[in-house]
C-alpha positions in Angstrom: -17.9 104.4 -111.1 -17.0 108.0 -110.0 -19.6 110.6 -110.8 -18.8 113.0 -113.5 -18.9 117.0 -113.0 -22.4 116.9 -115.0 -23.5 114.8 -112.6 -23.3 117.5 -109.9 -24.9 120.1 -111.6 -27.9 119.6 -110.0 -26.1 119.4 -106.4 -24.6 122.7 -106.9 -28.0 124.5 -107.1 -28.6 123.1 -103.5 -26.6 125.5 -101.5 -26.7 128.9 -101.1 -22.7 129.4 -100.7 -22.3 127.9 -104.6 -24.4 130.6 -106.2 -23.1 132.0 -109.5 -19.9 130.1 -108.9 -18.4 128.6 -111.7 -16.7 126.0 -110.5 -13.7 123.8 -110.9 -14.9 120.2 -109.3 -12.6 118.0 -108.9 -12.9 114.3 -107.1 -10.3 113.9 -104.4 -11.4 110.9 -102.6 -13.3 107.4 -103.6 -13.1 104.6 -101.1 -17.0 104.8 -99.3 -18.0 107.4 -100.6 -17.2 110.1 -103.2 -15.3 113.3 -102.0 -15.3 116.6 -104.9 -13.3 119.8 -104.0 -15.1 122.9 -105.7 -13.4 125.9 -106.3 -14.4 129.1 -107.4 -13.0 132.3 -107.9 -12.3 134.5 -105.5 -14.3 131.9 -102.5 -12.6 129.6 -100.1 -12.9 126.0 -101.6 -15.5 124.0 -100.3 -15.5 119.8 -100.1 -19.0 118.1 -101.4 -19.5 114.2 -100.4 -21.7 112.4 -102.1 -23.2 109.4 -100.4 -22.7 106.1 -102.0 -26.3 104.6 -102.1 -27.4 102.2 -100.3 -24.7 102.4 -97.7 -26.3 104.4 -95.0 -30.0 105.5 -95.1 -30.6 109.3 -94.9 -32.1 108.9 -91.1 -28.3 107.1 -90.1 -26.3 110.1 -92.0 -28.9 112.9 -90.2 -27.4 111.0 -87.1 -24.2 111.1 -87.8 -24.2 114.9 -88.6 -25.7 115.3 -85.3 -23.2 113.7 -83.2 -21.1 116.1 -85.5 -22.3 119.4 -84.6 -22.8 117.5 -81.1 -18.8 117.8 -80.8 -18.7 121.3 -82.3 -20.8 122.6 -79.9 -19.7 120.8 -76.9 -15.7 120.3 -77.7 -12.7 122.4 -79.8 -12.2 119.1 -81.6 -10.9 120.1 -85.1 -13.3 118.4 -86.8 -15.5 119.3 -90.2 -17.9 122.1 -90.7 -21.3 121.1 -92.2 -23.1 123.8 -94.6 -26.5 124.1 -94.6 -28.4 124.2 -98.0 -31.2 126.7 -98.9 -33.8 124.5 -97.2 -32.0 125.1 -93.6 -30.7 121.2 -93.7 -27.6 120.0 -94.2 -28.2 117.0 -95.6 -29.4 117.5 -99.0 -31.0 114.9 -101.7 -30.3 115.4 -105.7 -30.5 113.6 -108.7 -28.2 112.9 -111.4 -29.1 114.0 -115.1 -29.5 109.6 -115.0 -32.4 109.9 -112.3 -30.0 108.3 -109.9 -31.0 110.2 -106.7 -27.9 110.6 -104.2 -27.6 112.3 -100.4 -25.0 114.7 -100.1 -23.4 116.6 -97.8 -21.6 120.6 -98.1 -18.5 121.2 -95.9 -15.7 124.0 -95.4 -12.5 123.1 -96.7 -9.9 122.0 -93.9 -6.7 122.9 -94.9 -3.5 119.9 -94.9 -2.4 116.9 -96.3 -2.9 112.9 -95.4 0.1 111.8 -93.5 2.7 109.1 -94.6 3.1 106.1 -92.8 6.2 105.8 -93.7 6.7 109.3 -91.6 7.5 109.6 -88.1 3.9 108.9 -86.6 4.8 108.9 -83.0 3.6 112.5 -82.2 0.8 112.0 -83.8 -0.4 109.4 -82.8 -0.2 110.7 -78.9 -2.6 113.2 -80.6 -5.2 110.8 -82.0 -5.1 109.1 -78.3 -6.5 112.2 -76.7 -8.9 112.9 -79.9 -10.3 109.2 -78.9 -10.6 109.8 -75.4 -12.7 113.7 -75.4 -14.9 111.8 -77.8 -15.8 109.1 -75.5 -16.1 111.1 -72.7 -18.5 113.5 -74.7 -20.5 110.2 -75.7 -20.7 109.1 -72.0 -22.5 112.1 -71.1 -24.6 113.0 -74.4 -27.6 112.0 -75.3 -28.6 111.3 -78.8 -31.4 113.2 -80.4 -34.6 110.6 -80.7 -34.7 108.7 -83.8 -30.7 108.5 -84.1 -29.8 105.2 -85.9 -25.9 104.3 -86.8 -24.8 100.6 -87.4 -22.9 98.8 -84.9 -19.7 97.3 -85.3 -19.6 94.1 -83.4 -18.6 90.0 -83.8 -21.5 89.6 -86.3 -21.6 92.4 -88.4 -17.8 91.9 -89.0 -17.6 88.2 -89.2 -20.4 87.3 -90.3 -21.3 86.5 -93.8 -23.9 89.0 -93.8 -21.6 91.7 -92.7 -21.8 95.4 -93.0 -18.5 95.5 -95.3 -19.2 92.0 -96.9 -17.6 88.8 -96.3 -14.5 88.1 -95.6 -14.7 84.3 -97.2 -14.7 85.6 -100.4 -11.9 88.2 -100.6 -9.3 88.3 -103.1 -6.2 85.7 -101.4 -8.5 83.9 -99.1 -7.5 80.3 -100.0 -8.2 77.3 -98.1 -4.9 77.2 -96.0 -5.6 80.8 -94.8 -9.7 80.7 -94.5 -8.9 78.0 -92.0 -6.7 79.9 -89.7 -9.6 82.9 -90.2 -12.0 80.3 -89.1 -10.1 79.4 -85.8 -9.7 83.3 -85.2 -13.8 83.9 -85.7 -14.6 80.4 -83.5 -12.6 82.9 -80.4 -12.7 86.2 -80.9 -16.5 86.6 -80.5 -16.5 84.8 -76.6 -13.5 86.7 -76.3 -15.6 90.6 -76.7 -18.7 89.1 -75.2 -16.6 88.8 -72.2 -14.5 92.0 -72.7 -18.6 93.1 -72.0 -20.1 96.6 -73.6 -20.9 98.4 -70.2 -20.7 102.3 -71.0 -17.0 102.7 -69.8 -15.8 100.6 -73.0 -18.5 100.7 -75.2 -20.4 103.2 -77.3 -20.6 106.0 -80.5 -17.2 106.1 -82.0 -15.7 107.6 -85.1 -14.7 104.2 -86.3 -12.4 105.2 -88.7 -9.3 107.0 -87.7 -7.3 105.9 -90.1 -4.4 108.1 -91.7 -6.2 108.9 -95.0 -9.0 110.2 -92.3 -6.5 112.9 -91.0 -5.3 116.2 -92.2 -2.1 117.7 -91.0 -1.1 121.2 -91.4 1.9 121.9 -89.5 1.4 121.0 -86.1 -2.4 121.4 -86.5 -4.2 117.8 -86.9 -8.1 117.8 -88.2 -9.9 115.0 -88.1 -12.5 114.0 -91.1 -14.8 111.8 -92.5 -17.1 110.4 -89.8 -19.4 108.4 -92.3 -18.4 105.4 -90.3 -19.4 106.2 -87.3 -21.2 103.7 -84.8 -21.7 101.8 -82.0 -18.6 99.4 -80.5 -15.7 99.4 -77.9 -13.8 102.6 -77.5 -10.8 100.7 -78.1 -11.6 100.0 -82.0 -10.8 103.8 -82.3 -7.0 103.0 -82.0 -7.3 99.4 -84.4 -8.9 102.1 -86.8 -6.1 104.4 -86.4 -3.2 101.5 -88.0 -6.1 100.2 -90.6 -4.0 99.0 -93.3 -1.0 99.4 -91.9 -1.3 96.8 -88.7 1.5 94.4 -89.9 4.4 97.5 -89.9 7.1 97.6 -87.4 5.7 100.6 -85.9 3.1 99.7 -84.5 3.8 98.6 -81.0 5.1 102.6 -81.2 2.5 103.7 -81.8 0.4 101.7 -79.5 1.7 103.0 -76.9 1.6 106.6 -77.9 -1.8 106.5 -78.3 -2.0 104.7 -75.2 -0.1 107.7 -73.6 -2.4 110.3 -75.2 -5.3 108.4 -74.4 -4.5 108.3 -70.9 -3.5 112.2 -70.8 -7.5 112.8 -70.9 -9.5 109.6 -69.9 -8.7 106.4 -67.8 -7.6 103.2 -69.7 -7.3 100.3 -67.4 -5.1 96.8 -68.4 -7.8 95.1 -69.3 -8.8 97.9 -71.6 -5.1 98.4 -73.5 -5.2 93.9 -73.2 -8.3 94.2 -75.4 -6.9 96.7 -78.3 -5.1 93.1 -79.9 -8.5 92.1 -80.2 -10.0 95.1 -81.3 -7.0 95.1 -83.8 -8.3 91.9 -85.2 -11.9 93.1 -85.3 -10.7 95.8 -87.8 -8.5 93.6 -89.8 -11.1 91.3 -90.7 -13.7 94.2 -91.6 -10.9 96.1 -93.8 -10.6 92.1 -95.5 -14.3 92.1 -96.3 -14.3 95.8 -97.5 -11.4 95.1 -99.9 -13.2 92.1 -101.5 -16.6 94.4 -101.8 -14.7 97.3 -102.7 -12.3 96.3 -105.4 -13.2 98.7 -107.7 -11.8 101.4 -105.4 -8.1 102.8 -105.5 -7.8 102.5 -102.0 -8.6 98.3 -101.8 -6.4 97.8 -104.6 -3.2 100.0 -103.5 -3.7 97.1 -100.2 -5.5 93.8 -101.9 -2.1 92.3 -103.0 -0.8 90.1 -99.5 -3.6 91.7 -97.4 -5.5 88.0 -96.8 -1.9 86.4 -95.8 -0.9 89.4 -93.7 -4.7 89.0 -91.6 -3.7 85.6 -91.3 -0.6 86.0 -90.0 -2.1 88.5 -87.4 -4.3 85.7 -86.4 -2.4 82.9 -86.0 0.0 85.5 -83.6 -2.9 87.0 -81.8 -4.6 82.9 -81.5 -0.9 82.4 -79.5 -1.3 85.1 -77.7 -0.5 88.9 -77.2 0.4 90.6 -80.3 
C-alpha cells in the first residue's frame, strides 16, 4: 500500500533543503518503489523516493548513487541530482509513525512529462541509443568504489523460480498451453547468452531500465531517471528495456534501428551485438512477466497484466523460429 503524507513526516526532518517548508506531498509514481513530489512555497519542488523494503539493501542503493554521481562528474548525461541530508549522506534511513523503517532518497525536480507510445518515438529513441552507449563506455573505464554490490540480471535470476522479480510460472494468464512454449524458450535462451559470452565489450553496469515511464521529455530536452534497477548484464538489455511493455507494437523494428543508429553515433555495435538484442528482448519480457505477477497490486502491472502472458508467448514462439 502507498505511504500516507504522515508517514513522511519524519523523512522531511532529514534534509536540510525541507526546513520550515510546509509542504504539499503528493505520490506521483508506485511501480518499485514510491515516488512523492513536495512542494513548497516559494522553493523549486523537490522528488522524495522511498525505497520499497526489502528490494535492495542500503549497501546496493549506496552503489547505485555512486555510479550516479559517477556519471555526473564524468558525463553531461541529463540524469537526476541527489540531495544530501543533514548528516552529509544522501541516502537517508526513517521510520514511519508504524515503526516501519524505510531508505529514502532527496532529488531535484527534473522538469517534463513521460512520453506516449503511441507518439512518434523515432527521434527519441536515436537519443536513448547514444544515452546507452556514453554509459557503457563510462562503465568500461570506471571503476567502482570498493564494497559496491548491484544485482545481476542474467538466465537465472530472470528465469529461474527464484528470480529477482519472482516467477514467471505463476503469473496472471500463464496457462498450460502457454507455460509450455515459455518452457521451450527458457530450455534455449540460457546456452544461447552463455555463448553470446559477458567479456567487457558486451557486458557490464547498466541502467536496466529505460523504459518510457523512465524518461522525461521537455521540449527537445530528454532526462533520464530512476536508476533503482541498475546492474550487471549485456549492454544490449539497455535497448529491450527501452520497449518494456510495449515489445509486441508495430514500432518496434523502428525503433530498433534508431537506437541502433544512435547507438552507433557514439560506441561500436557489431552484428553479432544488434543479432543478440532479440534475445535480450526476450530476457526483459520474461522479467517484466514475473514482475507483473509479484507486482499486481501496482497501477503499472495492472494497466499491462490483461494479454501480457499470451503476447510473451507469442514473442517466443517467433523468436524460437528465428529472428524477430
Amino acid at each position: 500500500m502507498p505511504l500516507k503524507e504522515t508517514d513522511l513526516e519524519p523523512a522531511l526532518r532529514l534534509w536540510p533543503q525541507l526546513d520550515g517548508a510546509h509542504a504539499r506531498i503528493r505520490l506521483v509514481n508506485h511501480s518499485e518503489n514510491q515516488t512523492f513530489r513536495i512542494e513548497a512555497p516559494a522553493r523549486a519542488p523537490l522528488m522524495l523516493r522511498v525505497h520499497r523494503p526489502e528490494y535492495q539493501t542500503a549497501q546496493s542503493i549506496r552503489s547505485e548513487l555512486d555510479w550516479l554521481m559517477a556519471l555526473r562528474r564524468d558525463t553531461d548525461l541529463p540524469i537526476p541530482e541527489p540531495l544530501a541530508g543533514r548528516d552529509g549522506q544522501i541516502l537517508q534511513h526513517f521510520s514511519t509513525p508504524e515503526g516501519k523503517g524505510r531508505h529514502g532518497v532527496l532529488f531535484r525536480h527534473i522538469a517534463g512529462a513521460e512520453p506516449s507510445p503511441e507518439s512518434d518515438l523515432v527521434g527519441l529513441f536515436g537519443v536513448l541509443g547514444g544515452y546507452a552507449a556514453r554509459m557503457h563506455l563510462h562503465v568500461i573505464d570506471w571503476t567502482p568504489p570498493p564494497g559496491f554490490e548491484r544485482q545481476a540480471w542474467n538466465a537465472a535470476t530472470i528465469l529461474d523460480e527464484d528470480g529477482l522479480w519472482g516467477d514467471w510460472r505463476v503469473a496472471p494468464g500463464v496457462d498450460a498451453e502457454i507455460g509450455q512454449v515459455l518452457d521451450a524458450l527458457c530450455a534455449q535462451l540460457p546456452a544461447r547468452l552463455a555463448a553470446y559470452g559477458t567479456g567487457a565489450d558486451r557486458y557490464g553496469l547498466i541502467h536496466a531500465d529505460m523504459r518510457l515511464g523512465n524518461l522525461l521529455v521537455d521540449g527537445d530536452h530528454v532526462s533520464l531517471i530512476d536508476f533503482d534497477d541498475c546492474g550487471f548484464c549485456w549492454f544490449g538489455y539497455d535497448f529491450a528495456a527501452a520497449i518494456s511493455f510495449h515489445e509486441t507494437h508495430k514500432t518496434i523494428p523502428a525503433l530498433k534501428n534508431a537506437w541502433i543508429e544512435g547507438y552507433r553515433r557514439v560506441r561500436p555495435l557489431g552484428d553479432e551485438d544488434v543479432a543478440m538484442l532479440d534475445a535480450m528482448v526476450m530476457l526483459r519480457r520474461m522479467a517484466l512477466l514475473a514482475w507483473i505477477g509479484s507486482h499486481a497490486e501496482t497501477q503499472l502491472a495492472q494497466t499491462h497484466m490483461n494479454g501480457f502472458a499470451q503476447g510473451t508467448a507469442d514473442l517466443a514462439a517467433r523468436f524460437l523460429r528465428g529472428p524477430l
